[in-house]
VEXDREN-2710 file (C-alpha; in Angstrom, 1 decimal):
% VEXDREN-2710
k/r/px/py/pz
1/UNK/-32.4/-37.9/21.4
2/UNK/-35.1/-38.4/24.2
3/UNK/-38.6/-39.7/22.8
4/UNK/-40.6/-37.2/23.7
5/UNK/-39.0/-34.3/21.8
6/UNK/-40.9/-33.6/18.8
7/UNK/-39.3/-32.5/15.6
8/UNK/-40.3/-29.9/13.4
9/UNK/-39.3/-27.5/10.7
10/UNK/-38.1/-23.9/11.1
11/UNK/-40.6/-23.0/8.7
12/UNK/-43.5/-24.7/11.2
13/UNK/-42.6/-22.6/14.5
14/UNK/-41.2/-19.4/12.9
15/UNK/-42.6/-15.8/10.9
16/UNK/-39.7/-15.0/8.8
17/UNK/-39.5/-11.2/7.8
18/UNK/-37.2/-9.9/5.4
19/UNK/-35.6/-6.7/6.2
20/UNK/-35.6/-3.2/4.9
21/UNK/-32.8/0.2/4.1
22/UNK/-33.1/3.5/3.6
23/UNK/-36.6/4.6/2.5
24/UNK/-37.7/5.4/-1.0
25/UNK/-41.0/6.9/-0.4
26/UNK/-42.2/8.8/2.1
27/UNK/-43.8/9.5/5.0
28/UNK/-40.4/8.6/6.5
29/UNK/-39.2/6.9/9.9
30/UNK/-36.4/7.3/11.5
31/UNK/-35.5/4.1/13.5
32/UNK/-32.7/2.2/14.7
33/UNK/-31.6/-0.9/11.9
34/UNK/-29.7/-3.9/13.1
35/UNK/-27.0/-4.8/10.9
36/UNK/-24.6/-7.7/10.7
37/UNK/-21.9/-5.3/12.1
38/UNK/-23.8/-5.5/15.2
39/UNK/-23.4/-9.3/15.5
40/UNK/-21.2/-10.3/18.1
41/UNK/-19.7/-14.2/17.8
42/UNK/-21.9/-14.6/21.4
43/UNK/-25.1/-14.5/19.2
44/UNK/-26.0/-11.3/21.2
45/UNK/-25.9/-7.6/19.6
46/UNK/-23.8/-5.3/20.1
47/UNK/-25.4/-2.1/20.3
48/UNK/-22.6/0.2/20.4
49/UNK/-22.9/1.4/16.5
50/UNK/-26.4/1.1/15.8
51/UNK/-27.1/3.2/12.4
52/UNK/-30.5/5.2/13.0
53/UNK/-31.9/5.7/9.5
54/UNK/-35.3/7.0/7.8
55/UNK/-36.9/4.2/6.4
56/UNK/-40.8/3.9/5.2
57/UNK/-43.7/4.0/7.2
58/UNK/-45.6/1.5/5.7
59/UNK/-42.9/-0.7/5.1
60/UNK/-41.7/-0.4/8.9
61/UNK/-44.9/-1.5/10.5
62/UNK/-44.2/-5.4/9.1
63/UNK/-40.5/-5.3/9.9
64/UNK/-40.6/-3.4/13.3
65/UNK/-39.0/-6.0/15.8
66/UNK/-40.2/-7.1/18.6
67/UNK/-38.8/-8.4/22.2
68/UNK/-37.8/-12.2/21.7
69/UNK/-37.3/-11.8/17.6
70/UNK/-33.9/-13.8/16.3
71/UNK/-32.1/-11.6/13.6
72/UNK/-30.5/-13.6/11.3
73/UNK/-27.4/-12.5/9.1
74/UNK/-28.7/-13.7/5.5
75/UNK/-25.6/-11.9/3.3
76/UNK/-22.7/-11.0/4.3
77/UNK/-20.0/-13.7/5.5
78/UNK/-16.3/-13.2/5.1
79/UNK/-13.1/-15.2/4.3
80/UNK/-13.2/-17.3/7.2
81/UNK/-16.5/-16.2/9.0
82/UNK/-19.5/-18.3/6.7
83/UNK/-22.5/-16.6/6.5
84/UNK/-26.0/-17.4/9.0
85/UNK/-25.1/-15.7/12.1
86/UNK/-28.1/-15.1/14.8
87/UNK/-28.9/-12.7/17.3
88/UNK/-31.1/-12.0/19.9
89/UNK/-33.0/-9.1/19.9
90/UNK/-33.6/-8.3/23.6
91/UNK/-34.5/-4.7/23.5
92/UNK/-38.5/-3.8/25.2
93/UNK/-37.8/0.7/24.7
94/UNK/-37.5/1.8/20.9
95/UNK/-38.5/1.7/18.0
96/UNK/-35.9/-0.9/16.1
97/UNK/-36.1/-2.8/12.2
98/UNK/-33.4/-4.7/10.9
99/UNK/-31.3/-4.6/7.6
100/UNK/-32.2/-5.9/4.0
101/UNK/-28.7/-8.0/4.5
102/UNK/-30.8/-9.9/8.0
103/UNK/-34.3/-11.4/8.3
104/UNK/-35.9/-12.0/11.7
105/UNK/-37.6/-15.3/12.9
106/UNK/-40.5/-14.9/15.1
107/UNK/-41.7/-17.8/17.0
108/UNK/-45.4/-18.3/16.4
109/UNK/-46.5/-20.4/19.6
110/UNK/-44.7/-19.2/22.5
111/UNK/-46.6/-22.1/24.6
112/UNK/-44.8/-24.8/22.6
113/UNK/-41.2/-22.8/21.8
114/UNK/-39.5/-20.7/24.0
115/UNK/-37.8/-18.0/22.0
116/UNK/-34.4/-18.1/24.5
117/UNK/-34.0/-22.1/23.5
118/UNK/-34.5/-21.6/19.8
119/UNK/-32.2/-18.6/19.8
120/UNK/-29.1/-21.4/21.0
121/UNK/-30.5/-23.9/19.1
122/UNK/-29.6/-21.7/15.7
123/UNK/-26.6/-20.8/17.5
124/UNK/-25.8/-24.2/17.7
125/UNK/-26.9/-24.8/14.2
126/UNK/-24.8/-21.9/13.0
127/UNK/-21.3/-23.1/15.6
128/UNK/-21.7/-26.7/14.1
129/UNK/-21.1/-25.6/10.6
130/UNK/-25.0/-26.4/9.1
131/UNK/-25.3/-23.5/7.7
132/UNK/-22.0/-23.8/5.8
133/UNK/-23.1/-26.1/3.2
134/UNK/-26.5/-23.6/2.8
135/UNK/-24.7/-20.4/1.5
136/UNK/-23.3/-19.4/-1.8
137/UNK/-21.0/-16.9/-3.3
138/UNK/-22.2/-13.3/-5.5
139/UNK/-19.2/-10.6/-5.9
140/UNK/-17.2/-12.1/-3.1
141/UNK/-20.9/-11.6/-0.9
142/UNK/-22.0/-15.4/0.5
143/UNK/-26.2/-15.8/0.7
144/UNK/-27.8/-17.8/2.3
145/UNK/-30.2/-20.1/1.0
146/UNK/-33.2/-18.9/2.1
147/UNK/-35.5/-22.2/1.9
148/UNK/-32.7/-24.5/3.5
149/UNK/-32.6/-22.6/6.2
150/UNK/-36.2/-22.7/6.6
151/UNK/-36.1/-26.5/6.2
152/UNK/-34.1/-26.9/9.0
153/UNK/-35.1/-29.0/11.4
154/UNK/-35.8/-28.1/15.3
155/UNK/-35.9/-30.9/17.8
156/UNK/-38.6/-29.6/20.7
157/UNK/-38.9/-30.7/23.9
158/UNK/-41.4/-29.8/26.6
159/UNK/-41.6/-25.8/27.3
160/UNK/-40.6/-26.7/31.0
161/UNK/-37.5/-28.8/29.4
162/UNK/-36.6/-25.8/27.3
163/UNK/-36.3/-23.1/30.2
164/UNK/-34.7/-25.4/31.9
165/UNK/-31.8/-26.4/29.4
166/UNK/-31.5/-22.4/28.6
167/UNK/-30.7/-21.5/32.6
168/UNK/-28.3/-24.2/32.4
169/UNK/-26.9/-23.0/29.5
170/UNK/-26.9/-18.9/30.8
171/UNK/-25.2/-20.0/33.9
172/UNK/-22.4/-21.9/32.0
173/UNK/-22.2/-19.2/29.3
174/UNK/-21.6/-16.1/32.2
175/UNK/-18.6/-17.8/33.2
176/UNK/-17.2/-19.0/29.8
177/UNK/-17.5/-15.4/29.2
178/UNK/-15.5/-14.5/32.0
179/UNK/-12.5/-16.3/31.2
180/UNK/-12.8/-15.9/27.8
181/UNK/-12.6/-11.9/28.6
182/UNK/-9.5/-12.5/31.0
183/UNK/-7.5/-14.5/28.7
184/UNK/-8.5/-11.9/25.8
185/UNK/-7.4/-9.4/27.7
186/UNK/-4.1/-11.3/28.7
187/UNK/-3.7/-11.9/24.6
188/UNK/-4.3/-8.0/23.9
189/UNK/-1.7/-7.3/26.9
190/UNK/0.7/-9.6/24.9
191/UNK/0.3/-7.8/21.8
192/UNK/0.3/-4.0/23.0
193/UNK/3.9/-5.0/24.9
194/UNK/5.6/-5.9/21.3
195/UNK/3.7/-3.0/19.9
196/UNK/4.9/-0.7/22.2
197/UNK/8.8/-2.0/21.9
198/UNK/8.6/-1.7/18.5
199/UNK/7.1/2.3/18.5
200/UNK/10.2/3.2/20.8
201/UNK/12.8/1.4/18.6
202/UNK/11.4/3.3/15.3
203/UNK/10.9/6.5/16.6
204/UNK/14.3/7.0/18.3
205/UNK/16.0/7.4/14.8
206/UNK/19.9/7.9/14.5
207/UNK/22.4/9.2/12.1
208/UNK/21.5/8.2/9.1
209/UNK/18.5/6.7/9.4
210/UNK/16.2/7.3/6.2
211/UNK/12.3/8.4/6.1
212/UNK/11.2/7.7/2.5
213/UNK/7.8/6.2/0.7
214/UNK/8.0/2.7/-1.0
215/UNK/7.8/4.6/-4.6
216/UNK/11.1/6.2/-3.6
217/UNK/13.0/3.5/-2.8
218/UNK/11.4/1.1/-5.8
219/UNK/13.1/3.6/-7.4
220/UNK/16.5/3.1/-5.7
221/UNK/16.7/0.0/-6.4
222/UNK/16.3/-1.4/-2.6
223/UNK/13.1/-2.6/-3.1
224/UNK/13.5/-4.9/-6.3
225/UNK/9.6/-5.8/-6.3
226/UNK/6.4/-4.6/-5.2
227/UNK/3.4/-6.3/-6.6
228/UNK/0.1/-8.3/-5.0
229/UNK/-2.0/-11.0/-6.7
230/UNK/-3.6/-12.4/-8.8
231/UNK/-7.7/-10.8/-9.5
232/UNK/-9.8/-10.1/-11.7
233/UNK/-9.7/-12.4/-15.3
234/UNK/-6.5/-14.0/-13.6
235/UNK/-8.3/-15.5/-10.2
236/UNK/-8.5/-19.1/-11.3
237/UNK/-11.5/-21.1/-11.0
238/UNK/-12.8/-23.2/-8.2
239/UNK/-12.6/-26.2/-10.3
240/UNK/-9.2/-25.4/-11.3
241/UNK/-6.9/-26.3/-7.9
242/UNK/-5.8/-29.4/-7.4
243/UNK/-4.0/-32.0/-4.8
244/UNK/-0.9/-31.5/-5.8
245/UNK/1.4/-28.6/-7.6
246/UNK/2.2/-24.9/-7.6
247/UNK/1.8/-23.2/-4.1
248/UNK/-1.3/-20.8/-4.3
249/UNK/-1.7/-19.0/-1.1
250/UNK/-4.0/-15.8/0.3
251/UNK/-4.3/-13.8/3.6
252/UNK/-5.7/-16.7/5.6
253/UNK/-2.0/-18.4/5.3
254/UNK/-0.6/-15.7/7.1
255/UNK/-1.1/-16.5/11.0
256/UNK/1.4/-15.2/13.8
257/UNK/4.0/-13.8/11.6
258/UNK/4.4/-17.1/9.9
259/UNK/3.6/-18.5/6.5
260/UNK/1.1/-21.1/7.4
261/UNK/1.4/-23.7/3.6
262/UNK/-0.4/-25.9/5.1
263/UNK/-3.6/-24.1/4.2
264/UNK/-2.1/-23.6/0.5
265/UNK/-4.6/-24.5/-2.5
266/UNK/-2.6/-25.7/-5.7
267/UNK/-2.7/-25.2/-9.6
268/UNK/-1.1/-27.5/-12.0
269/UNK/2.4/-26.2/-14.1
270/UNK/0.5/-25.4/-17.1
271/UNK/-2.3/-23.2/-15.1
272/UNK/0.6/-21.4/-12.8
273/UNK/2.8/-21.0/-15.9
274/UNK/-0.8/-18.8/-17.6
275/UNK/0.1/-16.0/-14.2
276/UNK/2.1/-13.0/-14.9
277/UNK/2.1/-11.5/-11.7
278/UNK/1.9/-12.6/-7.9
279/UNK/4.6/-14.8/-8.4
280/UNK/6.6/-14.7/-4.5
281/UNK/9.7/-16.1/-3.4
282/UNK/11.8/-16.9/-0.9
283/UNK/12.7/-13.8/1.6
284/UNK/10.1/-12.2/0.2
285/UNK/8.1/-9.5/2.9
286/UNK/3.9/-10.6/2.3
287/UNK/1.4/-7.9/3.5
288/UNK/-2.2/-9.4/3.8
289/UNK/-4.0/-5.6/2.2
290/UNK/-7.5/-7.3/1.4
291/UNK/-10.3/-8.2/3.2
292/UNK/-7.7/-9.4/6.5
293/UNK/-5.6/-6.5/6.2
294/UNK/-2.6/-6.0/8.1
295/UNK/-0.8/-9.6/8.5
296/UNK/3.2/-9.3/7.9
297/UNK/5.3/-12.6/7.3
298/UNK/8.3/-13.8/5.6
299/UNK/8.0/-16.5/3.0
300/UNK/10.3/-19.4/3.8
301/UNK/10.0/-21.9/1.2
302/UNK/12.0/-24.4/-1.1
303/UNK/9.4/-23.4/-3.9
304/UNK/11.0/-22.6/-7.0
305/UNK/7.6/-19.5/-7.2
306/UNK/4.8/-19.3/-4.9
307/UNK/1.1/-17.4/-6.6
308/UNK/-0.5/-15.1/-4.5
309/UNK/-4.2/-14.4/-4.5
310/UNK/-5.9/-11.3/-4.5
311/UNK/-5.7/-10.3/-0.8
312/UNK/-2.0/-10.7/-0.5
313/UNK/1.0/-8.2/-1.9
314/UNK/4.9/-8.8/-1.9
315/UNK/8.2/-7.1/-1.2
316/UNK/11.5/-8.1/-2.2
317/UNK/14.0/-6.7/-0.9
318/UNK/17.6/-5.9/-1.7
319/UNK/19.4/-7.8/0.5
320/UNK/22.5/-4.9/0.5
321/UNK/20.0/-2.2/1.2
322/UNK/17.0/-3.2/3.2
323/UNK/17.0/-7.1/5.2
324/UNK/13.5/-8.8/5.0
325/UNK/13.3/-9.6/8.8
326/UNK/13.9/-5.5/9.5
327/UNK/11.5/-4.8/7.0
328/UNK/9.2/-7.2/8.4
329/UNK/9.3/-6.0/11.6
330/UNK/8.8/-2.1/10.5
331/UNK/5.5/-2.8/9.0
332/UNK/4.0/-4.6/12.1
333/UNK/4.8/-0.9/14.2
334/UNK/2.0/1.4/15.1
335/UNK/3.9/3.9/12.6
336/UNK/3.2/1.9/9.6
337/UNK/-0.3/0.8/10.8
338/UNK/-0.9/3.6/11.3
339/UNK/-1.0/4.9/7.1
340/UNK/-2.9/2.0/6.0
341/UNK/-5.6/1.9/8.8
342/UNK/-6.2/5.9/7.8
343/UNK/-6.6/4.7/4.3
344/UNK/-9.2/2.1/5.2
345/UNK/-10.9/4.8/7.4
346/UNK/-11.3/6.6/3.8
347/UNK/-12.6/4.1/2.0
348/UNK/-16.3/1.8/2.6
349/UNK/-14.0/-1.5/1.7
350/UNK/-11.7/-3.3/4.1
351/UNK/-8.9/-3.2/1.9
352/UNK/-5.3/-1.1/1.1
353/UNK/-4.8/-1.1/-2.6
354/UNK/-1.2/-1.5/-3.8
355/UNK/-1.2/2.5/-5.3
356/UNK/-1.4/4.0/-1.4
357/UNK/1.1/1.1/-0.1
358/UNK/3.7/2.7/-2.5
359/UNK/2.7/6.5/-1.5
360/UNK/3.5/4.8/2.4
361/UNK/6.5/5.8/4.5
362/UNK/9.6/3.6/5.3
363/UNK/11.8/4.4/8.0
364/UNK/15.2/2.5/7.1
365/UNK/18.2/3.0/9.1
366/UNK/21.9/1.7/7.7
367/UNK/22.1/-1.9/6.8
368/UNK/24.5/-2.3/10.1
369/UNK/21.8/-1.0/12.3
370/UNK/19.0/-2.9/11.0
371/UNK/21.1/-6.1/11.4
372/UNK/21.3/-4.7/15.5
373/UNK/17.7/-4.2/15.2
374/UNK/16.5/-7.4/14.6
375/UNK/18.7/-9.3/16.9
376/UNK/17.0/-7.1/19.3
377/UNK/14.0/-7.7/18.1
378/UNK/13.8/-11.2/17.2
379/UNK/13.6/-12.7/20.1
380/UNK/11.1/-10.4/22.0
381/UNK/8.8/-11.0/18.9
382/UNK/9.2/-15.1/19.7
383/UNK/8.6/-14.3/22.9
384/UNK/5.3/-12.2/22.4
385/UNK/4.7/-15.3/20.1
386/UNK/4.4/-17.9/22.5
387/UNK/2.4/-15.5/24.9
388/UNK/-0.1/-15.3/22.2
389/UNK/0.4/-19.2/21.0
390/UNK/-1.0/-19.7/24.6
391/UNK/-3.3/-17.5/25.3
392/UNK/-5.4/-18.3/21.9
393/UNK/-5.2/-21.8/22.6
394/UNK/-6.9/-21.2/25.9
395/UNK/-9.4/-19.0/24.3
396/UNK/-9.8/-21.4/21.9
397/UNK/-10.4/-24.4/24.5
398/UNK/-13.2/-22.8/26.1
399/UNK/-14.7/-22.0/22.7
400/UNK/-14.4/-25.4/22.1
401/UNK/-16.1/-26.4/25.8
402/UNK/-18.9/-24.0/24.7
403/UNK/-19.7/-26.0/21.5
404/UNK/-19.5/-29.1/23.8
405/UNK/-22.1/-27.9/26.3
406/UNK/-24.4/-27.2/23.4
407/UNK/-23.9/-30.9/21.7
408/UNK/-25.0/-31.9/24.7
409/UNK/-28.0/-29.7/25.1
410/UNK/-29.6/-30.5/21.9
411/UNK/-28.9/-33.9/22.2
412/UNK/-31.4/-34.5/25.1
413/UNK/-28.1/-35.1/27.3
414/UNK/-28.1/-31.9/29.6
END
């Protein structure tokens, strides 16, 4: 760090507001509110969805954001997206507040801090995991810690230095974004081509082909099991995994059709022994249907059982009716997909609870076709896979080139 950049508090240099919902008492406004579903992973907003709401008068005229404010994303989070994201509110036409999930920073010198170098400064803060270790969990919710965040520290150098590190770091950005966008587009190419393979193999059904829900053929007997895991009274504790022992997995194990058990958490014997249900096996079809919902992989393990968490459901199949790999396959097509995503569209949580997967339709041809069908199918799937293996990594490098370039910038080396 050079010598001359002063260090200070976020508390020192910023105004933090606390935003505001729906109104209570009136006179009422109707205004545009900024919520974390208009944060993009840029640290810009998207403005494509912006909820216009009536919300007080007199409550509006402290929260009514201004050109320059940083929103930041105080509740919210996800499974693998911690809480603490930030985004710059560059709108000078409208009248705009911001959600009671957000607060906004406001810089209260603008001669010492330039509002564009503190915005990637807390995007830094946020990309190099600080605000990780600030947030904690209520009803699957994370917070952040309000008075941590404020504690942070922001390393200040000259306002001349500032503009300067941000046009270095614009220029850079525009054409990280670039390729990002290309090889995003290249991934989403990838994707649509297996998609589309698969939507003309299922709809061109032959003699004999069946059209049936899940319930229906639970009750034949070719599904032997249909259950998801473990919530509620059964989620074990934090403090209860260990280093060693029973396989406990969720969605975030399920990555490119694979079962990743690598990222597996594990309970003791005793603890797994205490689980009734969520106990998967070998062959068996997982469904991610909480939270990340629409992951499909086979389990392939020497594991005598295997516990699923809450976000993850099982089919076994009957290997003389219905193969795993076919079935697999089937629930990655659009016509699958398509019943669960119209579920979700019902419903205000991201999630497809196991009573509408066994209301779902199957389309199951004979047990010699599906073995045709996944030859077929099996190797334009690896295929798509290693499109996608490469593309991601790319994406993934410049991410990575991006967190580099802002290392450097807040460590006085730009």
């Amino acid at each position: 760090m050079k010598a001359e950049w002063k260090t200070k508090t976020l508390d020192d240099v910023c105004q933090f507001s606390n935003g505001l919902w729906k109104g209570e008492k009136p006179p009422f406004v109707n205004v545009g509110v900024i919520r974390n579903t208009n944060f993009t992973k840029e640290g810009t907003l998207d403005d494509s969805d912006i909820a216009y709401l009536d919300v007080e008068a007199r409550k509006l005229e402290k929260r009514r954001l201004q050109f320059g404010d940083i929103i930041l994303e105080k509740s919210g989070g996800g499974p693998k997206q911690p809480v603490g994201r930030v985004a710059l509110f560059d709108k000078e036409d409208g009248d705009f507040s911001f959600s009671n999930f957000t607060a906004a920073l406001r810089v209260l010198d603008p001669q010492e801090l330039d509002f564009r170098f503190l915005h990637k400064s807390l995007y830094w803060t946020y990309l190099s995991g600080v605000t990780e270790g600030m947030q904690s969990h209520s009803t699957g919710i994370r917070n952040l810690d309000g008075d941590a965040y404020k504690a942070i520290k922001i390393r200040i150098p000259s306002l001349s230095e500032q503009q300067r590190i941000v046009g270095i770091l614009d220029e850079a950005f525009d054409g990280l974004a670039t390729a990002t966008a290309n090889a995003e587009k290249n991934l989403h190419n990838a994707r649509a081509l297996f998609e589309s393979h698969l939507q003309s193999v299922f709809t061109q059904r032959g003699k004999g082909w069946d059209r049936v829900t899940l319930e229906t053929l639970l009750e034949r007997g070719w599904i032997e099991s249909h259950l998801d895991g473990n919530h509620g009274s059964d989620y074990p504790r934090k403090d209860e995994f260990i280093s060693e022992g029973v396989p406990y997995i969720s969605a975030n194990c399920l990555d490119d059709g694979q079962v990743d058990m690598t990222r597996a958490k594990f309970l003791s014997p005793r603890r797994a022994a205490l689980l009734r249900k969520g106990i998967a096996k070998d062959n068996d079809v997982l469904f991610a249907h909480n939270a990340t919902v629409g992951p499909v992989a086979i389990l392939h393990t020497d594991e005598e059982k295997v516990i699923l968490g809450t976000s993850l459901t099982y089919y076994r199949c009957n290997p003389k009716h219905i193969l795993p790999k076919y079935l697999a396959h089937y629930m990655r097509s659009f016509g699958f997909k398509s019943q669960y995503l119209q579920v979700m569209q019902q419903s205000t949580r991201n999630q497809v609870p196991i009573t509408k997967q066994r209301e779902f339709f199957h389309v199951i041809p004979p047990l010699d076709e599906q073995k045709e069908i996944v030859g077929a199918l099996d190797g334009f799937f690896e295929n798509g896979q290693r499109l996608e293996s490469i593309y991601q990594q790319k994406i993934a490098a410049l991410g990575e080139l991006k967190k580099s370039l802002l290392h450097q910038a807040f460590s006085g080396n730009l």
